[in-house]
HTML snippet that shows the backbone in 3Dmol.js (N, CA, C, O; Angstrom):
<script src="https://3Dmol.org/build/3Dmol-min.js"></script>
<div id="view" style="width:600px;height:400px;position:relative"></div>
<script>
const pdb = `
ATOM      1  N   UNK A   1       5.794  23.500 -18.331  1.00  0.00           N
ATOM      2  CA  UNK A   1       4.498  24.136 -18.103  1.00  0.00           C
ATOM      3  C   UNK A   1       3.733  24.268 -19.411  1.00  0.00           C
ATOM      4  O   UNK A   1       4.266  24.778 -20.396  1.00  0.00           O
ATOM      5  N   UNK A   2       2.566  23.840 -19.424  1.00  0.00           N
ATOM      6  CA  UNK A   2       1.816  23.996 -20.372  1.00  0.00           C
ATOM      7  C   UNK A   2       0.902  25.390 -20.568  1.00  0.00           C
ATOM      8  O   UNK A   2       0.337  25.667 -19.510  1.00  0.00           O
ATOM      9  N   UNK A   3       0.629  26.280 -21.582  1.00  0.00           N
ATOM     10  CA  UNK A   3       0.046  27.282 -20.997  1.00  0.00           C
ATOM     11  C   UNK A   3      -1.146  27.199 -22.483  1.00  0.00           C
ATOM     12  O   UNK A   3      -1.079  26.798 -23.645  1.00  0.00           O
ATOM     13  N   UNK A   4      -2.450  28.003 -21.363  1.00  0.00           N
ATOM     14  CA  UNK A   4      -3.911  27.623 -22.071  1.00  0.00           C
ATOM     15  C   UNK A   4      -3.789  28.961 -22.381  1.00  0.00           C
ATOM     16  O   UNK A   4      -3.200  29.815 -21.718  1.00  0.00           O
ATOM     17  N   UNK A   5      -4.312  29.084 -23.311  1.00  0.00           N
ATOM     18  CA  UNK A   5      -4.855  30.659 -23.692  1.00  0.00           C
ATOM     19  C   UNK A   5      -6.646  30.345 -23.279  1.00  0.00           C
ATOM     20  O   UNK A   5      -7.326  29.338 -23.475  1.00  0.00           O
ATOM     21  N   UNK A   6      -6.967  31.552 -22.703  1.00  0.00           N
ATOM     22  CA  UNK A   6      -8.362  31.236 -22.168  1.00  0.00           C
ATOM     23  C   UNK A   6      -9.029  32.462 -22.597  1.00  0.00           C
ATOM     24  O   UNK A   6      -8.400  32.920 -23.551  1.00  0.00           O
ATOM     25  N   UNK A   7     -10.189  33.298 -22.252  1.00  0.00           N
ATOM     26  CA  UNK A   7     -10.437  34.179 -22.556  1.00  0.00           C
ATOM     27  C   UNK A   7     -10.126  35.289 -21.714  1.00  0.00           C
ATOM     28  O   UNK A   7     -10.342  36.412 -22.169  1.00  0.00           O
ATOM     29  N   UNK A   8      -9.520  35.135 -20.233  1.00  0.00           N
ATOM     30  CA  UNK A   8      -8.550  36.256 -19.333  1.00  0.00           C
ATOM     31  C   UNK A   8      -7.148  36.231 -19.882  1.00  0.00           C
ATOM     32  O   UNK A   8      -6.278  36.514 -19.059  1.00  0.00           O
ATOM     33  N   UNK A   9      -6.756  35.953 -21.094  1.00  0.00           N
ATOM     34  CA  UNK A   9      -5.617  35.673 -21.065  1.00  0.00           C
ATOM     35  C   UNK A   9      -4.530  34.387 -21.688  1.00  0.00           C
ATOM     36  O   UNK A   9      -4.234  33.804 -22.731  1.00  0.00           O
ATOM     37  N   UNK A  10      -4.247  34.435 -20.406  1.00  0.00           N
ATOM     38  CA  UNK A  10      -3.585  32.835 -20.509  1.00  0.00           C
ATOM     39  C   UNK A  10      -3.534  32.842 -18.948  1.00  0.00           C
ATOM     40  O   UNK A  10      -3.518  33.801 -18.177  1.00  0.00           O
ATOM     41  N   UNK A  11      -3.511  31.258 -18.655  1.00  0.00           N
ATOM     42  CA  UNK A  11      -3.228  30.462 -17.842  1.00  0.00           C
ATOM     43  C   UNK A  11      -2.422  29.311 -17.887  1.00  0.00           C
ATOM     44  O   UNK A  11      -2.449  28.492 -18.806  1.00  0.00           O
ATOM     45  N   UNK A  12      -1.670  29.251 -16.843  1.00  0.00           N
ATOM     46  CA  UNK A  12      -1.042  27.923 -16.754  1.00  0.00           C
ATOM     47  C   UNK A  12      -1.328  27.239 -16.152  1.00  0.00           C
ATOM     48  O   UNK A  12      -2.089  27.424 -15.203  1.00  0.00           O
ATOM     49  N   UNK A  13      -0.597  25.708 -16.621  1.00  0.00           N
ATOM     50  CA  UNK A  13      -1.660  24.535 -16.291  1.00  0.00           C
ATOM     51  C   UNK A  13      -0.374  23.628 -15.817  1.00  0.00           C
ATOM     52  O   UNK A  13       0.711  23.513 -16.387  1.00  0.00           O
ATOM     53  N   UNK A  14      -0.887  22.945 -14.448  1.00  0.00           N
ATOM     54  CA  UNK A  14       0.263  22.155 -13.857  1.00  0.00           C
ATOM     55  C   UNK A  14       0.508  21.025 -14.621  1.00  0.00           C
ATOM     56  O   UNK A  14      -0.477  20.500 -15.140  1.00  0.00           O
ATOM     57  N   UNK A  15       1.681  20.495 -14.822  1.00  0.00           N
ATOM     58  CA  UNK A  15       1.574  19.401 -15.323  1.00  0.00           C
ATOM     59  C   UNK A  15       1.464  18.038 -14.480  1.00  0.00           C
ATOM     60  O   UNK A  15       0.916  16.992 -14.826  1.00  0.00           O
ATOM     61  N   UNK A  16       2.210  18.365 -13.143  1.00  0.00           N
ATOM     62  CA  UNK A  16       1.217  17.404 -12.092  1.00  0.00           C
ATOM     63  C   UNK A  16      -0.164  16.607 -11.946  1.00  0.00           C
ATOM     64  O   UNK A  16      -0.629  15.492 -11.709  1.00  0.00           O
ATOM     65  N   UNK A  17      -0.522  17.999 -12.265  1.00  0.00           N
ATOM     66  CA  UNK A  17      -2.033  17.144 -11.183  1.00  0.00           C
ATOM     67  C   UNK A  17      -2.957  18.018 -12.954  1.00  0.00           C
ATOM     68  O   UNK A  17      -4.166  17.805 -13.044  1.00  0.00           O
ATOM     69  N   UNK A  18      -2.590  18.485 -13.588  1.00  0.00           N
ATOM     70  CA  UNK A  18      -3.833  19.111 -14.287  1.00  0.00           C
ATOM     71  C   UNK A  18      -4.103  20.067 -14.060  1.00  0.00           C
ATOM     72  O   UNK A  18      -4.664  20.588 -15.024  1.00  0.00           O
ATOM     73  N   UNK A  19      -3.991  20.944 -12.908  1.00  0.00           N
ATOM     74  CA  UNK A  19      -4.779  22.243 -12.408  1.00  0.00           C
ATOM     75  C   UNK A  19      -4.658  23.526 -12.907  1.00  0.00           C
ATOM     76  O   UNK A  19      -3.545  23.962 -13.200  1.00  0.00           O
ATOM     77  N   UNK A  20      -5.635  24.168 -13.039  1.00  0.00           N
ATOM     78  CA  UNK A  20      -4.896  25.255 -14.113  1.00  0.00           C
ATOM     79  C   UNK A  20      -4.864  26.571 -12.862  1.00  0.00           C
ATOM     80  O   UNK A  20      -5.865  26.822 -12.190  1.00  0.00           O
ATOM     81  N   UNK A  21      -3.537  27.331 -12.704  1.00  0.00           N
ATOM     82  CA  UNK A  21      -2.857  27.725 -12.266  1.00  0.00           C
ATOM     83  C   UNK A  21      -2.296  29.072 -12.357  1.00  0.00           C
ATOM     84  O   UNK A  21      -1.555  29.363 -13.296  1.00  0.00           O
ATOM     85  N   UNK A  22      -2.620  29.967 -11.384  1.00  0.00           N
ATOM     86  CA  UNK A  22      -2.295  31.668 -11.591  1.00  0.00           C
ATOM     87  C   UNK A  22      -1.068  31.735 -10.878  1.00  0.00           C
ATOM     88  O   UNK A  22      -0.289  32.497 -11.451  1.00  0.00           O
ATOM     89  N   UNK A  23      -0.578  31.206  -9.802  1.00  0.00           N
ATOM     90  CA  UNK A  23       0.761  31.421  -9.247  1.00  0.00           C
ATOM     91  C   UNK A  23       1.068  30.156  -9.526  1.00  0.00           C
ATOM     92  O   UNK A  23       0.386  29.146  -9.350  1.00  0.00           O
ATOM     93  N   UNK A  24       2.458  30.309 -10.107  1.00  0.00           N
ATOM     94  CA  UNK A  24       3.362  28.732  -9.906  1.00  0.00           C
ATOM     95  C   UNK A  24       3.928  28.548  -9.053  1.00  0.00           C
ATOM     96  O   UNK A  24       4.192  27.387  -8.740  1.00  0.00           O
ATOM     97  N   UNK A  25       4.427  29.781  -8.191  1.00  0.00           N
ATOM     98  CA  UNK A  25       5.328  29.461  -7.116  1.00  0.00           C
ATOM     99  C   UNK A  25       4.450  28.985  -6.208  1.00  0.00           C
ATOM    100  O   UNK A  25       4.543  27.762  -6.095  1.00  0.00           O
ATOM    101  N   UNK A  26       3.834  29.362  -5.686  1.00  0.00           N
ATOM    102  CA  UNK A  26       2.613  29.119  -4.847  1.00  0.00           C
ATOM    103  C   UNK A  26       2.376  27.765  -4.601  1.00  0.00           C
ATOM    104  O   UNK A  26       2.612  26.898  -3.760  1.00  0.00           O
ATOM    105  N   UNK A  27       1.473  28.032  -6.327  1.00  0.00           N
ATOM    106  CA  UNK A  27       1.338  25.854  -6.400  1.00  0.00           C
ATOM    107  C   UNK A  27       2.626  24.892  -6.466  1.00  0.00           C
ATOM    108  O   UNK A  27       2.434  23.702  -6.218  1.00  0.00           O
ATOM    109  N   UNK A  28       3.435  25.162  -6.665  1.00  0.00           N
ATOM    110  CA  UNK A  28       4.488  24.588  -6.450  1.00  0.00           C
ATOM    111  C   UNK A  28       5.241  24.371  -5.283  1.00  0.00           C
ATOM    112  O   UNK A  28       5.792  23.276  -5.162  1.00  0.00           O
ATOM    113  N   UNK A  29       5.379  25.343  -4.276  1.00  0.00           N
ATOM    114  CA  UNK A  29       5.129  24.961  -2.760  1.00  0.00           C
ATOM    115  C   UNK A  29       4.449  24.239  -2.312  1.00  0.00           C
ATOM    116  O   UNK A  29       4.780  23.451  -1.426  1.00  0.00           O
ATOM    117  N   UNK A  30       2.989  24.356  -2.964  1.00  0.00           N
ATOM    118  CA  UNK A  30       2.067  23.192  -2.545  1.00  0.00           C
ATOM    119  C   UNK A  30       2.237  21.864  -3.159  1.00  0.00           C
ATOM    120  O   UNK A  30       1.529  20.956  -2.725  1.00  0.00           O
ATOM    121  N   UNK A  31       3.003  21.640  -4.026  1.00  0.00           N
ATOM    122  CA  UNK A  31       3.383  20.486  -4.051  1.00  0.00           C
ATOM    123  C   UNK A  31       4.051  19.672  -3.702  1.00  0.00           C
ATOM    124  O   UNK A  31       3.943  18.497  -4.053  1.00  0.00           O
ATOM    125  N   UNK A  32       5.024  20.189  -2.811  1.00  0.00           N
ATOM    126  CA  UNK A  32       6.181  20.255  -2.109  1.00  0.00           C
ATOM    127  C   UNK A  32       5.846  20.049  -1.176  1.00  0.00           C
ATOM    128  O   UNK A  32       5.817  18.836  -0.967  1.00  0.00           O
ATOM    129  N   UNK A  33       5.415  20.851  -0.089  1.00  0.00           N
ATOM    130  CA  UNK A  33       4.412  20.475   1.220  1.00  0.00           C
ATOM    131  C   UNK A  33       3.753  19.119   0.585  1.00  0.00           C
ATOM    132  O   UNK A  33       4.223  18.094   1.078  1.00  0.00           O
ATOM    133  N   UNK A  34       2.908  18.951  -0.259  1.00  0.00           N
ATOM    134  CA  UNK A  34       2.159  17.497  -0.373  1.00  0.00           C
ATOM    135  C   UNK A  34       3.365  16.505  -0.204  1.00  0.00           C
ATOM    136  O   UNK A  34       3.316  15.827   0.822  1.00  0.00           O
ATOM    137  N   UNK A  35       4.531  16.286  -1.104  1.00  0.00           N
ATOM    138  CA  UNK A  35       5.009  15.049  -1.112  1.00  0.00           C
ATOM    139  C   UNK A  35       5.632  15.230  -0.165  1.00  0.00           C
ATOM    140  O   UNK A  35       6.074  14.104   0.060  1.00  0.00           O
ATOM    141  N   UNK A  36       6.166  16.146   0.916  1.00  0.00           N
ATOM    142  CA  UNK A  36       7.177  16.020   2.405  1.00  0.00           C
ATOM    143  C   UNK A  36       5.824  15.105   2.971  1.00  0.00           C
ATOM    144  O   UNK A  36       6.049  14.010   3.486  1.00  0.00           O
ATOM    145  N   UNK A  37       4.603  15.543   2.864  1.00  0.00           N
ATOM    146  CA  UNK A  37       3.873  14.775   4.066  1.00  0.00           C
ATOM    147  C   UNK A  37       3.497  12.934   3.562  1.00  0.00           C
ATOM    148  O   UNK A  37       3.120  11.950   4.198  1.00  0.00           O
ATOM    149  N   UNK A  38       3.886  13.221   1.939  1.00  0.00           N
ATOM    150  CA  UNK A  38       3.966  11.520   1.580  1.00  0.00           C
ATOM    151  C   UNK A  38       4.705  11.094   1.598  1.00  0.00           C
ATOM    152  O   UNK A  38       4.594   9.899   1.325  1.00  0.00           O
ATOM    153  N   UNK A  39       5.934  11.537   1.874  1.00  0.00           N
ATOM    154  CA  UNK A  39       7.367  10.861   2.279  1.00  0.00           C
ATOM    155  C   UNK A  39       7.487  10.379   3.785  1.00  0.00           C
ATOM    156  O   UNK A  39       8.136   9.449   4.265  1.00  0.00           O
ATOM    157  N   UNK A  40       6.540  11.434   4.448  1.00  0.00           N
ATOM    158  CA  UNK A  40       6.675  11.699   6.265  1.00  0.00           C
ATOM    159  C   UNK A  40       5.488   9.866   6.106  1.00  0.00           C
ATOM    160  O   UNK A  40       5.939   8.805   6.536  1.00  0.00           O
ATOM    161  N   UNK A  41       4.340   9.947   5.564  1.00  0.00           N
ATOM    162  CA  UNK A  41       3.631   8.745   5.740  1.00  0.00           C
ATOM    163  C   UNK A  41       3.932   7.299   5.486  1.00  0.00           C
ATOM    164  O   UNK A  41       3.521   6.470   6.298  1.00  0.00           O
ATOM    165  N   UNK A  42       4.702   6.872   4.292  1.00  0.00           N
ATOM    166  CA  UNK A  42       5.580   6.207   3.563  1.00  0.00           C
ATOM    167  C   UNK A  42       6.573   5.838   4.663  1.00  0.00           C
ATOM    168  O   UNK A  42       6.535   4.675   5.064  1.00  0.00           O
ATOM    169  N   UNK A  43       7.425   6.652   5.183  1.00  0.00           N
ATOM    170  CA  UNK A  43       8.204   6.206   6.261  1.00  0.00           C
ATOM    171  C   UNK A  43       7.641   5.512   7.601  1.00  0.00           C
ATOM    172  O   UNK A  43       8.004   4.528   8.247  1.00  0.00           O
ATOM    173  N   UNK A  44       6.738   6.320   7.722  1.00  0.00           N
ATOM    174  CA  UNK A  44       5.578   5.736   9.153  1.00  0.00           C
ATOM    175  C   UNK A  44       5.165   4.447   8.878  1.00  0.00           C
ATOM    176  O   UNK A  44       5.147   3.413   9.545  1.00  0.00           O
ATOM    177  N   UNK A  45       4.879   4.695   7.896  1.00  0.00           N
ATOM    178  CA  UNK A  45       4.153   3.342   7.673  1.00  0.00           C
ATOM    179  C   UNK A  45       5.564   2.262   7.589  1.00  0.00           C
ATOM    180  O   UNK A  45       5.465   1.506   8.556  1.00  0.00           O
ATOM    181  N   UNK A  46       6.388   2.044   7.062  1.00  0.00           N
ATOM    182  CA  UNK A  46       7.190   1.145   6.830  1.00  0.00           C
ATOM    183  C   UNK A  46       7.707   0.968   8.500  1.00  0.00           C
ATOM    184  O   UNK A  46       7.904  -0.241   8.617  1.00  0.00           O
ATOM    185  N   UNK A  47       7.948   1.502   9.557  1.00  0.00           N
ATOM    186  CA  UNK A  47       8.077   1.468  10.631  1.00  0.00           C
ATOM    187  C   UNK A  47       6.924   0.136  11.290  1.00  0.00           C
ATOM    188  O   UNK A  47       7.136  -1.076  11.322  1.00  0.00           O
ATOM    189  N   UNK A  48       6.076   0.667  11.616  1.00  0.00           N
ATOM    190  CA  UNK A  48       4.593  -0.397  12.113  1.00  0.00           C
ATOM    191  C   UNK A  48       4.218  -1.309  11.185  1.00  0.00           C
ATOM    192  O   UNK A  48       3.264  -2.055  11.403  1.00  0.00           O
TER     193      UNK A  48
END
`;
const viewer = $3Dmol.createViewer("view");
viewer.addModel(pdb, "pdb");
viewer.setStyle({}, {cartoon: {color: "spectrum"}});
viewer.zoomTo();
viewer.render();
</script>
């Protein structure tokens, strides 16, 4: 994790995607949910 010092503070910044980031757990679920549904498409697709 990269962390910005900003003028609230600090923030962290995903190293994923760039996004700068107040919950990690959070966004990190959400990243998680993203690649299950690119794994779920990836498979579909190789099917048809």
């Amino acid at each position: 994790m990269k962390i910005n010092y900003t003028r609230r503070g600090f923030d962290l910044q995903c190293p994923k995607c760039g996004a700068v980031i107040g919950d990690t757990k959070l966004h990190t679920e959400y990243h998680e949910s993203l690649s299950k549904v690119k794994d779920f498409m990836d498979s579909h697709r190789m099917k048809t």
